[in-house]
C-alpha positions in Angstrom: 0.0 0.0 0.0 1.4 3.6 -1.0 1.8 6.1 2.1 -1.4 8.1 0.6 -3.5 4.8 0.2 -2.5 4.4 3.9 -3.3 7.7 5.1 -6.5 7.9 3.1 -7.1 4.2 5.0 -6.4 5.6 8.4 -8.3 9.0 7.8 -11.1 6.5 7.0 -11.1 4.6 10.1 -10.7 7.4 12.0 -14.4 8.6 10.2 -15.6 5.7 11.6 -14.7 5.8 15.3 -15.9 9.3 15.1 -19.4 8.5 13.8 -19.5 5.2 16.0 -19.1 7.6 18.8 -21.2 10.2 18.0 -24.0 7.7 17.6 -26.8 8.1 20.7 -26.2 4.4 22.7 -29.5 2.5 22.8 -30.1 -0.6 24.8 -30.1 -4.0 23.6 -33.2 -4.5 23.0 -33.1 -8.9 23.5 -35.7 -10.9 22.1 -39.1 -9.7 21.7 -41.3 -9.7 24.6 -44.3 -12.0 25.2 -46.0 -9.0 27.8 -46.4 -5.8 28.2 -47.9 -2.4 30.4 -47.7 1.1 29.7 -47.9 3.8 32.4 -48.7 7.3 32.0 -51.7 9.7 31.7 -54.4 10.3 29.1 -52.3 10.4 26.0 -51.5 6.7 26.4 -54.9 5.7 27.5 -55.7 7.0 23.9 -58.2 9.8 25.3 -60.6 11.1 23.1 -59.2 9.2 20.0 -62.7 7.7 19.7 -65.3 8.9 22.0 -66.6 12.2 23.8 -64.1 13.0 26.8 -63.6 8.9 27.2 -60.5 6.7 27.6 -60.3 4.7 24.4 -57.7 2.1 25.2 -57.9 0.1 21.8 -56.6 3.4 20.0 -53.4 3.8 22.4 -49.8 4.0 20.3 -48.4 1.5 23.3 -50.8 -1.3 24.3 -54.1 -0.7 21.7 -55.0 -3.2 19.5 -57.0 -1.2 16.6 -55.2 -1.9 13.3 -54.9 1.5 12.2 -53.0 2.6 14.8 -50.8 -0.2 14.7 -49.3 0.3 18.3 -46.4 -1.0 19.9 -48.3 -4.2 21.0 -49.4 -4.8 17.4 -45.6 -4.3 16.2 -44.5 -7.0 18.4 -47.1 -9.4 18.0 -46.3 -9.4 14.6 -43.1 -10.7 15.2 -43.9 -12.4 18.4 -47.5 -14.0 18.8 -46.8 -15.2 22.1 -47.6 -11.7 23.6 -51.2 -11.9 22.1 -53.7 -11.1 24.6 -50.8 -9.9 27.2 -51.0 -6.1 27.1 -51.9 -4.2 30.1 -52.8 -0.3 29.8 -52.2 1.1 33.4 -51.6 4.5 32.5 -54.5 7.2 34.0 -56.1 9.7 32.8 -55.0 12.9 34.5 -51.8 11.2 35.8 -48.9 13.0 36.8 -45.4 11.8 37.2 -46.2 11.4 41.4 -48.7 8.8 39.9 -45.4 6.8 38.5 -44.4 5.2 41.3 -48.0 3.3 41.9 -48.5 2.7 38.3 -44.6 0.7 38.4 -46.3 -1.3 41.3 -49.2 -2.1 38.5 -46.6 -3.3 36.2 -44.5 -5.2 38.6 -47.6 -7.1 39.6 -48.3 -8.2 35.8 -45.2 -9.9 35.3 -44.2 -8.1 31.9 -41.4 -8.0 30.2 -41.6 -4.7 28.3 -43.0 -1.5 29.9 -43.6 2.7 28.5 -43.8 5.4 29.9 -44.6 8.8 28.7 -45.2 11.1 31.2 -44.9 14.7 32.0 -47.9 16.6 29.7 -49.9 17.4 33.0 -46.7 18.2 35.0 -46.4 21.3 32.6 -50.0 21.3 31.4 -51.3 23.5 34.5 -54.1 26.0 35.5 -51.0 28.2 35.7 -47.1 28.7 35.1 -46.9 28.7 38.8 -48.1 25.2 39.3 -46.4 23.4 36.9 -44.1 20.6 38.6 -40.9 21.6 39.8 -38.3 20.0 37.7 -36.2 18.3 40.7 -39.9 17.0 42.1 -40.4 15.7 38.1 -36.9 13.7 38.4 -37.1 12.7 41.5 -41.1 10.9 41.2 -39.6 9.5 37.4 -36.6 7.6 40.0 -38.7 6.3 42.0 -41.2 5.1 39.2 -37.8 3.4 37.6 -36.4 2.1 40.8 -39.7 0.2 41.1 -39.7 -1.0 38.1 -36.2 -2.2 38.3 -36.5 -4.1 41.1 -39.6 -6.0 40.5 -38.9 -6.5 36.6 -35.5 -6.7 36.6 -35.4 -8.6 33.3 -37.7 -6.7 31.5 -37.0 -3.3 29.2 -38.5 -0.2 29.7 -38.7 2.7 26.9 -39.0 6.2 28.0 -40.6 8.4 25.7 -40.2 12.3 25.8 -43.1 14.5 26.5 -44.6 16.2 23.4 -43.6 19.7 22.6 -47.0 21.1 23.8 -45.7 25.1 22.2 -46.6 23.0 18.8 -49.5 22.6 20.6 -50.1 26.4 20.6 -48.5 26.9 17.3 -50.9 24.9 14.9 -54.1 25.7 17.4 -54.2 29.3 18.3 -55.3 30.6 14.4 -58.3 28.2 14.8 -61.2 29.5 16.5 -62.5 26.1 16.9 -59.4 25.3 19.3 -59.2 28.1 20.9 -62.7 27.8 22.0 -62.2 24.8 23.3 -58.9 25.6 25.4 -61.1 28.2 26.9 -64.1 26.2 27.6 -62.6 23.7 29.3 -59.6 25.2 30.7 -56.7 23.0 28.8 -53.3 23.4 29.8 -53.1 27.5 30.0 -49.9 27.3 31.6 -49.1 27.7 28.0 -52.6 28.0 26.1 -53.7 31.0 28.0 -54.2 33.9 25.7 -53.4 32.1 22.6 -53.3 35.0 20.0 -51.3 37.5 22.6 -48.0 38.9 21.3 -47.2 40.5 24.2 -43.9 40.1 25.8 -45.4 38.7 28.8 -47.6 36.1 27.1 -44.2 35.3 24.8 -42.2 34.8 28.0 -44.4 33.0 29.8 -44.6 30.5 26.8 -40.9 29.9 26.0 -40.7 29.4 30.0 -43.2 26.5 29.7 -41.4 24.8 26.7 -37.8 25.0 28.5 -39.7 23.5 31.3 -40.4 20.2 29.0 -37.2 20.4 28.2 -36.1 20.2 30.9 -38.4 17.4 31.9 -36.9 15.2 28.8 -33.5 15.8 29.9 -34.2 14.5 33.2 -36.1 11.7 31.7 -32.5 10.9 29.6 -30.3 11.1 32.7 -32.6 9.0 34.7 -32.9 6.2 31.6 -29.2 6.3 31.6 -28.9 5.8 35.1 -31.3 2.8 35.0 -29.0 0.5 33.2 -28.7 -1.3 29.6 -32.5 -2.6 30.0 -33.7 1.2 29.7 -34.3 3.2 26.0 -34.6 6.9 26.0 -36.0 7.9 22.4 -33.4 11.0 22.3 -36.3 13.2 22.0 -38.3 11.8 18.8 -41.9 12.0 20.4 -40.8 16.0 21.8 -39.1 16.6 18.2 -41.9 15.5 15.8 -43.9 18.3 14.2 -47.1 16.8 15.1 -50.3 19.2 13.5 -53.7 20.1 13.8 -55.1 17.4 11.7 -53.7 15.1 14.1 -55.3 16.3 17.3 -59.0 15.6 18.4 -61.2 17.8 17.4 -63.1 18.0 21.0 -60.3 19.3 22.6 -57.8 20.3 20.2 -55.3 19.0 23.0 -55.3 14.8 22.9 -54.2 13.1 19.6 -57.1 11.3 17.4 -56.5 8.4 15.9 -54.3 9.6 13.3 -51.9 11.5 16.6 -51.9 7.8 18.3 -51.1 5.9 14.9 -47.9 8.8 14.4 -47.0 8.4 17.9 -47.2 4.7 17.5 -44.8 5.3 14.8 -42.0 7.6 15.9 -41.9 5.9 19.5 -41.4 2.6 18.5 -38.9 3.1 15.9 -36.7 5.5 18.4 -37.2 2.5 20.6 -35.9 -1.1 21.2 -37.0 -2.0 17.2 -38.1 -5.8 17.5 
């Protein structure tokens, strides 16, 4: 080999570590499991993707069984049809993350050997900036959820999925009247939806404040995955990074995802996820 074939050689295997190292680290994901739960709050129990202000669990992106949202259940079945039948939705409607820690306990109990979680909407999602969840009481209520989980299921793996962007919430809604009329009616999340057409610098502030605050959230939500061990998968922010729009949100509250939000959040969660 001439000198410049091995320098070109070495320059190209030096590429490679780089890129192997800049790569996000997932976990390995094992076989495909024959059981699962989710826990979280109303986006996982697939709220008002088929019914008036009801839970409709067949429509959920993690343990529904409705064919056109094809949810993480489905995925594996497909691949495994040993889980058939074994999917447990323990998630809440209204949950926060201090409801983690008893919704592990749920899990634990089951037996299963993959779990979700995607928590953290109604932790910023307040009556008011002031009430959203502190970010050290966020972290702290996602360990002890994990912990939990750990112990009882110590064989099982456990994705974390980041909490949705809800300023895209604000973004695609606040030039519809319809939404807007229903975040006022019913009081949705006006930590960040109060006001919706105000450009003052107040309203502005107050916004960004409740977007850093989810970010904030998902980078706990990283650190504490990490800390859990190889059996934990963070999705590096697909769910919070995905430009979901209005067309994809329920048209009673402008707020929940429909059928078509659950089948994209299906979607983007599984594949930033273990990938059976």
């Amino acid at each position: 080999m001439t000198p410049l074939r091995r320098t070109l050689a070495a320059l190209s295997a030096a590429t490679a570590l780089v890129a192997v190292a800049a790569a996000p680290a997932h976990a390995d994901p094992g076989p495909p499991p024959a059981s699962m739960a989710s826990i979280g709050d109303s986006i996982t129990r697939g709220f008002n993707a088929c019914g008036w202000y009801a839970d409709c669990t067949s429509r959920s992106f993690s343990t529904g069984d409705d064919s056109t949202v094809n949810s993480h259940y489905l995925r594996i079945r497909a691949v495994n049809p040993a889980i058939g039948g074994n999917n447990h939705n323990d998630a809440r409607s209204g949950a926060k993350s201090a409801d983690m820690y008893g919704q592990a306990g749920t899990a634990v109990s089951q037996g299963v050997g993959y779990v979700t979680m995607l928590i953290g909407a109604n932790d910023a999602c307040t009556s008011s900036e002031s009430t959203m969840t502190p970010v050290s009481t966020y972290r702290a209520n996602v360990d002890a959820a994990l912990n939990r989980l750990r112990a009882g299921l110590p064989d099982a793996r456990v994705l974390v999925i980041s909490v949705p962007d809800i300023q895209r919430l604000w973004s695609v809604g606040k030039d519809s009247s319809s939404a807007r009329s229903a975040w006022s009616l019913f009081g949705i999340c006006q930590s960040m939806l109060a006001n919706p057409t105000s450009t003052a610098q107040v309203d502005v502030d107050r916004r960004a404040r409740v977007r850093q605050r989810v970010v904030d959230y998902n980078t706990q939500l990283a650190q504490a995955c990490a800390a859990y061990g190889p059996n934990c998968d963070f999705d590096d922010n697909a769910v919070f990074g995905y430009p979901f729009t209005l067309g994809q949100l329920s048209t009673w509250d402008y707020f929940h995802p429909n059928t078509a939000g659950q089948q994209v959040l299906a979607s983007v969660s599984y594949a930033a996820g273990f990938g059976w």
